[in-house]
C-alpha positions in Angstrom: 131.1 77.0 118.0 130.4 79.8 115.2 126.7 81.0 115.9 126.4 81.7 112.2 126.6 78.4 111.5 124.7 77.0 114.0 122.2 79.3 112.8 122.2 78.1 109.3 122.2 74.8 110.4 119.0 75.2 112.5 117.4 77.1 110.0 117.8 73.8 107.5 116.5 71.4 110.1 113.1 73.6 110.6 112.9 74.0 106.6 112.9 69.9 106.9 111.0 69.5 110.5 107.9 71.3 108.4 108.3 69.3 106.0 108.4 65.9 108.2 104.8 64.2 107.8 104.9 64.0 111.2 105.0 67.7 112.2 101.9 68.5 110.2 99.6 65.4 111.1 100.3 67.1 115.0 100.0 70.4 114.5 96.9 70.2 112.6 95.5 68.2 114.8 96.3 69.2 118.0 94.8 73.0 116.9 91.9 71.3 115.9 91.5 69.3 118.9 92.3 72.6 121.0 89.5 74.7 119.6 86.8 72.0 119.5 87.5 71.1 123.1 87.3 75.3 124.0 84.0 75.5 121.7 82.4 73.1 123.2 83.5 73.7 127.0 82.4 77.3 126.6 78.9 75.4 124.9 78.6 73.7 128.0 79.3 76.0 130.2 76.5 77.9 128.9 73.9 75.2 130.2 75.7 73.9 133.4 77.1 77.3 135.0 81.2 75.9 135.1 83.7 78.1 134.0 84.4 77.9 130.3 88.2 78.5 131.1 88.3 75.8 133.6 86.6 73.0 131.4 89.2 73.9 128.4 92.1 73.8 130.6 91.4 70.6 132.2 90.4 69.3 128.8 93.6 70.7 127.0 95.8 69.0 130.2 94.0 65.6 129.7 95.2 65.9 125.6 98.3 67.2 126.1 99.7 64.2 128.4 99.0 62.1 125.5 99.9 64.9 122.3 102.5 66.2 123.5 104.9 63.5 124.2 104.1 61.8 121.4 105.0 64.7 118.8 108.8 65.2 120.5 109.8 62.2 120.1 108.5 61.7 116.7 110.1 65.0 115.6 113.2 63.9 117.7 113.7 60.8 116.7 113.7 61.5 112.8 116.0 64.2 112.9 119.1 62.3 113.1 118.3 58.8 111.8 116.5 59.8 109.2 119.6 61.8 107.8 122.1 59.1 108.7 120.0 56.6 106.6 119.5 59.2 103.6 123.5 59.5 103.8 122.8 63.5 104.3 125.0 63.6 108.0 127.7 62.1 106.1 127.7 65.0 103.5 127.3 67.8 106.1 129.8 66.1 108.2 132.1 66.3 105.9 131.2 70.3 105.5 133.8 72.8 107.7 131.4 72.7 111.0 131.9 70.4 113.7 129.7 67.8 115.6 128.2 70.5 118.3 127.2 72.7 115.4 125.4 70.1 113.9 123.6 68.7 116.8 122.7 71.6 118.7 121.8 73.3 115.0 119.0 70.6 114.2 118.0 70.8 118.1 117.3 74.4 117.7 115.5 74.1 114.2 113.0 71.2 115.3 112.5 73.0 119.3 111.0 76.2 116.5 109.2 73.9 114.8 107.8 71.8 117.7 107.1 75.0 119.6 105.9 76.2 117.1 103.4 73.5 116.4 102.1 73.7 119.9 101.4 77.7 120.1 98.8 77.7 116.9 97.0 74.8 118.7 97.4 77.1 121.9 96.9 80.4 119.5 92.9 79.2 118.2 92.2 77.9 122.0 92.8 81.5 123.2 91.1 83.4 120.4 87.9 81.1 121.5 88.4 82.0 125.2 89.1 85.9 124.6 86.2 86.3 122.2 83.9 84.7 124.9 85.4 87.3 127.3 86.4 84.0 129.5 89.7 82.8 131.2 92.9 83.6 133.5 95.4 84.9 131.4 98.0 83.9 134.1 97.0 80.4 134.7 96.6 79.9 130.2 100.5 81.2 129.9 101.8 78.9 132.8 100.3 75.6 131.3 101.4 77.1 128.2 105.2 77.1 129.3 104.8 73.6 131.4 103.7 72.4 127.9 106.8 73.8 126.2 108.6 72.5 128.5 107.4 69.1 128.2 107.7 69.2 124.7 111.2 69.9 124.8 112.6 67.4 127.3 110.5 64.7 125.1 112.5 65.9 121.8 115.5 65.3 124.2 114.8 62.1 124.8 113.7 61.6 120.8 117.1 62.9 120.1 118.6 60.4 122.3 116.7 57.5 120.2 117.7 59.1 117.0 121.2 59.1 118.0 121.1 55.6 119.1 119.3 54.2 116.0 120.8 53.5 112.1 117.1 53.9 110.1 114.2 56.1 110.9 111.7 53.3 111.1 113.3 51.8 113.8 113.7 55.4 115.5 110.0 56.1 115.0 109.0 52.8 116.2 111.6 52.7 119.2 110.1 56.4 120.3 106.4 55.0 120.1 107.3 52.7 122.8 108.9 54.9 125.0 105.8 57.2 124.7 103.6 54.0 125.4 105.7 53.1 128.3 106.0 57.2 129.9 102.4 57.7 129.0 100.4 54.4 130.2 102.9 51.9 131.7 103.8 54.9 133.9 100.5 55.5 135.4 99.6 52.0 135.7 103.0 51.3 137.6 102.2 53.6 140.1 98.8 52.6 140.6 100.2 49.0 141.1 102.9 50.2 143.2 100.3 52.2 145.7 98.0 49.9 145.7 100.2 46.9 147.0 102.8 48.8 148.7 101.3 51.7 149.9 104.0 53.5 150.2 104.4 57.3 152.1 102.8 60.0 150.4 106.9 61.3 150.1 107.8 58.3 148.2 105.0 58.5 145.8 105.8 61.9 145.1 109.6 60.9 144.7 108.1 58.3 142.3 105.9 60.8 140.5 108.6 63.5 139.4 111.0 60.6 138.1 108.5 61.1 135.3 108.1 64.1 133.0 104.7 63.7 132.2 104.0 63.4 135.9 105.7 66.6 136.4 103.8 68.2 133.3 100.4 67.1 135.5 101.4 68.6 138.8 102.3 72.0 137.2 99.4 72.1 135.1 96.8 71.1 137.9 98.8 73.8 140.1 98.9 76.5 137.4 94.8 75.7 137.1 93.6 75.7 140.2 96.7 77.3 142.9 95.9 73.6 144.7 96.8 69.8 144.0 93.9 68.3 146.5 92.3 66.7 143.1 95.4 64.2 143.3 94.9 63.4 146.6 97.5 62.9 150.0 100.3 63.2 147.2 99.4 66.5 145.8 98.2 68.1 149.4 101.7 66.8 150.6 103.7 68.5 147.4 101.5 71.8 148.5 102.6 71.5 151.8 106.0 70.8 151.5 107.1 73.7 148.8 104.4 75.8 148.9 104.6 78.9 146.6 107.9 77.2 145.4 106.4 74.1 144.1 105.7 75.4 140.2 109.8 76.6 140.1 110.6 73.3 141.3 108.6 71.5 138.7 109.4 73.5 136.0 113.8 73.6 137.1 112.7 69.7 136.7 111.6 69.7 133.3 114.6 72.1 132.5 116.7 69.4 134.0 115.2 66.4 131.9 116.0 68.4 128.6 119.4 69.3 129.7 120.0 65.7 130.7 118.3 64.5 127.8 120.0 66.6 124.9 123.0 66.5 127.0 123.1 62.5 126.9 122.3 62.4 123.2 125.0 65.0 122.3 127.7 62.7 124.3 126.9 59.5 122.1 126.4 61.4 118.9 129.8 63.3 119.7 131.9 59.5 120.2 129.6 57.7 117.3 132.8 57.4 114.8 130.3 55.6 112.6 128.0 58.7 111.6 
């Protein structure tokens, strides 16, 4: 693999990921959404006496469960289909590069510009925190990388879609139902499952980090407030069992769902002999 190319390759797919509809619907949004909810926690906090940092944080973790998602596999499921159906793959495959160039290119271009998205939303939501004189810089740069992390294992599994699927609209719309089923089907499965199986608080953990949004919850609530008690048996059991350990093991987990993700995708897009 010729880094050069891979390069140039990535630098295309970011020049079209800003261009994607998509991508700027998101990212204006979600910095809008990020500086309203730190003005007005910092608002409140000037009648109620709660910590301005605290309020945004737990605001911003409540919005990015359902953001965040939602724009990597939007981004990740047009990057491939929507070239396949424009005939584009066809013409760069037929360029000198190989598959791996070409798939890990346009995952590095639309990782820049997803990131990239999230850290102006996370950008005005700091400016607002520092010009109060409020926050913990440490906690606001962990949720911050669980967040990138999330991000990326959810264009994983867009690029899985987008490998899997011949037209964009039926990428787009196949990644709006995964996102319904990881975002609410998720939490409503487990609420069914505890509430009429009652299972150990070990399984329901077991049950929780299947999920990558769970995992984005636990690391956030950890990175917030050093404790999980808000979530219950399950979270004082998680900070009981790993201890100081427990935000490496929940970010090596999100590493591990965007390695197996990409990973996944890059084996069927590598043995698709009709791209």
């Amino acid at each position: 693999m010729e880094l050069n190319l891979l390069w140039a390759i990535a630098m295309r797919e970011l020049r079209e990921s800003l261009r994607n509809k998509w991508l700027i619907f998101y990212a204006v949004g979600f910095a809008a959404l990020a500086f309203a909810l730190s003005q007005a926690s910092l608002a409140s906090a000037g009648y109620n006496g709660l910590g301005g940092f605290g309020r945004t944080a737990a605001s911003l973790i409540n919005a990015l469960l359902l953001f965040v998602p939602l724009l990597g596999l939007s981004v990740g499921a047009s990057a491939i289909a929507n070239d396949r159906e424009k005939g584009s793959l066809a013409y760069l495959m037929a360029q000198p590069v190989n598959r791996a160039e070409i798939f890990f290119g346009k995952a590095l271009g639309s990782g820049v510009a997803v990131t990239g998205a999230l850290a102006i939303g996370f950008g005005l939501a700091a400016i607002a925190l520092a010009t109060a004189g409020d926050g913990d810089a440490g906690a606001y740069i962990a949720m911050t990388i669980f967040t990138i992390l999330l991000s990326l294992a959810s264009l994983g599994l867009g690029f899985l879609i987008s490998t899997l699927t011949r037209k964009g609209a039926t990428a787009i719309g196949a990644a709006l139902l995964l996102w319904l089923g990881l975002v609410f089907f998720g939490d409503l499965g487990i609420v069914g499952i505890t509430l009429s199986l009652r299972p150990a608080p070990n399984t329901l953990l077991a049950m929780l980090l299947i999920n990558p949004l769970q995992i984005f919850k636990l690391g956030a609530i950890y990175s917030l407030r050093t404790t999980l008690d808000t979530l219950g048996a399950v979270g004082q059991y998680a900070a009981y069992q790993f201890g100081d350990a427990l935000p490496l093991l929940l970010a090596s987990l999100l590493i591990a769902w965007i390695a197996l993700s990409f990973g996944s995708a890059f084996a069927l897009f590598d043995r698709r002999s009709d791209l």
